[in-house]
N, C-alpha and C positions, 0 to 999 in steps of 0.2 A: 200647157205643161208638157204636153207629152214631143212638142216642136223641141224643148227646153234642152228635152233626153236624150233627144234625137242626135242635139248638135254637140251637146257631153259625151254623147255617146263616140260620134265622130271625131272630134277630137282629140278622145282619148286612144282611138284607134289608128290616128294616124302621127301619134307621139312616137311611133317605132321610128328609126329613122329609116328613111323612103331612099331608097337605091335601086328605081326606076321600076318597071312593071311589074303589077304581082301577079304570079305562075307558080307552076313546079319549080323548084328547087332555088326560091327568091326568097330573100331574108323579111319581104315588107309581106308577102303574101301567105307564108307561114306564121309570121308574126298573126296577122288575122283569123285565119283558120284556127288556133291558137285563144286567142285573146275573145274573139269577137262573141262565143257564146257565153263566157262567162257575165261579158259587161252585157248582154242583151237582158239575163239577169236578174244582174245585178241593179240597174234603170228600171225594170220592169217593163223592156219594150220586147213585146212576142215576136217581130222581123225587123230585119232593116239590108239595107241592101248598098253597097259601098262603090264607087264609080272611079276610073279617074279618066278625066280629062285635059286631054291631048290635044292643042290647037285646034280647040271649038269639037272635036269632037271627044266621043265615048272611045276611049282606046282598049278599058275592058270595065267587068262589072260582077260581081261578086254579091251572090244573097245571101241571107243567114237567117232562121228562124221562121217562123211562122204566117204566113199572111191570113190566112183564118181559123181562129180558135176552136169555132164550132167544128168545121170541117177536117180539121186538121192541116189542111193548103200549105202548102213552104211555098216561102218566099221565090221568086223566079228573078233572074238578073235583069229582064228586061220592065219589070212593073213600073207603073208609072204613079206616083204620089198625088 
């Protein structure tokens, strides 16, 4: 279920339309900053963490929310699923 959220989740985050890296003053990367707490949510997912890839590699990577609930921990760009 929570895989299910994951890829709703992504999807709907990457419905802005994408006009290349997200950064300061990028329309895909505001868009998230933006969008991405409400749908975490909205799903019921406490982190998630949004990547894109660049001819095999990580070109950049973006956390959002929680990675433990007890602790409080936020998400870190680099966590590994």
């Amino acid at each position: 279920m929570v895989r299910i959220c994951l890829l709703r989740l992504l999807a709907l985050a990457i419905a802005v339309p994408f006009s290349g890296v997200a950064g300061s003053g990028d329309s895909f990367g505001t868009a998230l900053e933006e969008r991405m707490p409400g749908l975490l949510q909205r799903y019921g997912v406490p982190g998630a963490v949004v990547s894109c890839i660049k001819t095999g590699e990580v070109a950049w990577a973006k956390a959002f929310g929680l990675a433990n609930l007890e602790t409080g921990a936020r998400m870190q760009p680099d966590m590994v699923f």
